[in-house]
C-alpha positions in Angstrom: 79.2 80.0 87.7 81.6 82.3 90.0 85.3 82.4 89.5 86.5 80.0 92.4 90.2 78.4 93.3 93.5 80.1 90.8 93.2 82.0 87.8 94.0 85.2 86.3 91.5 87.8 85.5 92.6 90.4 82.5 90.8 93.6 83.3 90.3 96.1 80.7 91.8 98.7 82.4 94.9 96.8 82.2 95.2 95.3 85.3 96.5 91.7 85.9 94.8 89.5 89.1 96.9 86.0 89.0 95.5 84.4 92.3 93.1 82.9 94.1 89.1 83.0 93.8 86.2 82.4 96.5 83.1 82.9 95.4 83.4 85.0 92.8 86.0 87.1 94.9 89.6 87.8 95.4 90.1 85.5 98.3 93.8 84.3 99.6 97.3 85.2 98.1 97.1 86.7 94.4 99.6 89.4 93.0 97.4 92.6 90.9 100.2 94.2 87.7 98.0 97.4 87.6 98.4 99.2 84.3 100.9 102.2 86.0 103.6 99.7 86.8 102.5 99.4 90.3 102.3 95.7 92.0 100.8 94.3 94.6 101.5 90.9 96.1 99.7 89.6 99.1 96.6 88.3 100.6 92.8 89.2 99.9 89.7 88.6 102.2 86.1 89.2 100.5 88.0 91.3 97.0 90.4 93.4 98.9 93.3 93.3 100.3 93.7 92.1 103.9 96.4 90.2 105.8 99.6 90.8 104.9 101.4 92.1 101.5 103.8 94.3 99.8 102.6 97.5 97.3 105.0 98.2 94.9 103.9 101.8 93.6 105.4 102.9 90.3 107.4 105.5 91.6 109.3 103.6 93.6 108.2 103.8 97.1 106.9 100.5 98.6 104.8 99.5 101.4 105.5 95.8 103.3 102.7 95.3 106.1 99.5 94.1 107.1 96.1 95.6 105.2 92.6 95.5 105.9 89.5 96.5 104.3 91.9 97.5 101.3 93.8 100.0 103.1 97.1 100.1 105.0 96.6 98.8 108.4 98.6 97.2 111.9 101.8 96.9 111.6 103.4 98.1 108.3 106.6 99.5 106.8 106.9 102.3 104.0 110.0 103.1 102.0 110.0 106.2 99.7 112.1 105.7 96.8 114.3 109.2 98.4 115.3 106.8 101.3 112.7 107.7 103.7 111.5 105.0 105.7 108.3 105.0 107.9 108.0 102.3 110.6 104.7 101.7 112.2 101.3 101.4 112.9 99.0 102.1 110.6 95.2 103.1 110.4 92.9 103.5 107.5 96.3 104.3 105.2 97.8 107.1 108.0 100.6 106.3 110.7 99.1 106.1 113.9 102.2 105.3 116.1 106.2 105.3 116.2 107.9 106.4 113.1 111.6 106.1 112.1 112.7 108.4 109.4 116.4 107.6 108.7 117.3 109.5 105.7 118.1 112.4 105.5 116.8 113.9 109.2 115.3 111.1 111.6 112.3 111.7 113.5 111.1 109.4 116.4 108.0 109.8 117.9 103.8 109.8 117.7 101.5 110.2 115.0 98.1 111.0 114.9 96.5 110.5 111.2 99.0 110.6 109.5 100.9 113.4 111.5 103.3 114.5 113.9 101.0 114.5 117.3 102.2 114.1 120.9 105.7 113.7 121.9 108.5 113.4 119.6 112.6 113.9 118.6 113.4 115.2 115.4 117.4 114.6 114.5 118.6 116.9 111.2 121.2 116.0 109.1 122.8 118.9 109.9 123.2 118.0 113.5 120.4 120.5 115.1 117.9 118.2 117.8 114.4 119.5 118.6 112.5 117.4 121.4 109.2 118.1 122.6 105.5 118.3 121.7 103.8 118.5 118.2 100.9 119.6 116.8 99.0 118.6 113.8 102.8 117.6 112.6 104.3 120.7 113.9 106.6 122.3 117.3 103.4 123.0 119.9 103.8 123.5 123.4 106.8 122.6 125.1 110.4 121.5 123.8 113.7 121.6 123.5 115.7 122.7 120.3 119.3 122.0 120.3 121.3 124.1 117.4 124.2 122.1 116.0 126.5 125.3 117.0 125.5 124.8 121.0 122.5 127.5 120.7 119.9 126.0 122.6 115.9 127.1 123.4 114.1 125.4 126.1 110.8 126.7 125.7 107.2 127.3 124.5 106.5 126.8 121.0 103.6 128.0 119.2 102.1 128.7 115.5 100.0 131.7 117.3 101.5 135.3 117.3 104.1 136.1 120.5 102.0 139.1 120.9 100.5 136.9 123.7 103.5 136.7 125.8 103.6 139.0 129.0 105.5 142.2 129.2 107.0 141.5 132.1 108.8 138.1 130.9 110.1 140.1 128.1 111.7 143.1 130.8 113.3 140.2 133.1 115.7 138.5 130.8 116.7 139.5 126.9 113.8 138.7 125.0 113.8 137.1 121.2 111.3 135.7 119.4 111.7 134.1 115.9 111.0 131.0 113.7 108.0 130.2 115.8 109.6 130.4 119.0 109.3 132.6 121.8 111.6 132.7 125.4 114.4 134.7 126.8 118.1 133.9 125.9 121.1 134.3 128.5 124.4 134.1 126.3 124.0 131.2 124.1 121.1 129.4 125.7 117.4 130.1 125.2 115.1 129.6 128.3 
């Protein structure tokens, strides 16, 4: 016969299932006590996860929100154990959509697997504000970074070499470039 309604399942691995069966499967709420310390207590469709639940990994961080197919998925909420938080949407395990990260530096803003992508703010702890566009989780294309001091560059940004930029921009107005940005600066503000 096939394991069907509650029981627990001892795996040699060293993993704990105490739940329920269908059909031989993981099928509605069950917690797994996998052998690294990790838990995770939810609900199962067809053996994997799917629904909602809460992973509890061994080193701390944890994950509350809705699975599917076994991975992370909809709406979900991810605490690293250095006080990070991530609050989302999810797809196939990688934020797809608005993230808060509260702890140290905040970042609010679009992801795009897993990334930084689209528009975004980024707050630092140490009071500095960039706001703008990203790029495969980094500054690309246009935005704003406001230094704590009052320095501030409105401007292009760009992982490519400034090489690019016309001569002419550089002759009008006092040229910099550094850190990945390029513009012209007039006393303390980049433009």
């Amino acid at each position: 016969g096939e394991r069907e309604g509650r029981g627990v399942m001892r795996y040699a691995n060293g993993n704990v299932y105490d739940g329920e069966w269908k059909a031989g499967k993981r099928e509605g709420r069950g917690v797994v006590r996998y052998a690294d310390g990790s838990v995770y207590d939810g609900e199962y469709k067809a053996g994997e996860m799917e629904g909602r639940g809460v992973y509890r990994h061994a080193n701390g961080n944890v994950y509350d929100g809705e699975w599917k197919a076994g991975k992370m998925e909809g709406r979900g909420v991810y605490r690293h154990a250095n006080g990070n938080v991530y609050d989302g949407e999810y797809k196939a395990d990688n934020m797809e959509a608005i993230s808060k990260r509260p702890a140290p530096d905040v970042y609010e803003g679009e992801f795009k697997a897993g990334k930084k992508e689209g528009r975004g703010v980024y707050r630092y702890a140490n009071g500095d504000v960039y706001e703008g566009e990203y790029k495969a989780g980094k500054y690309e294309g246009r935005g704003v970074y406001r230094h704590a001091n009052g320095d501030v560059y409105d401007g292009e940004w760009s992982r490519a070499s400034t090489s690019r930029v016309r001569a002419s921009a550089r002759a009008s107005c006092g040229w910099r470039t550094g850190g990945g940005r390029r513009g012209c600066v007039t006393g303390r503000r980049w433009r």
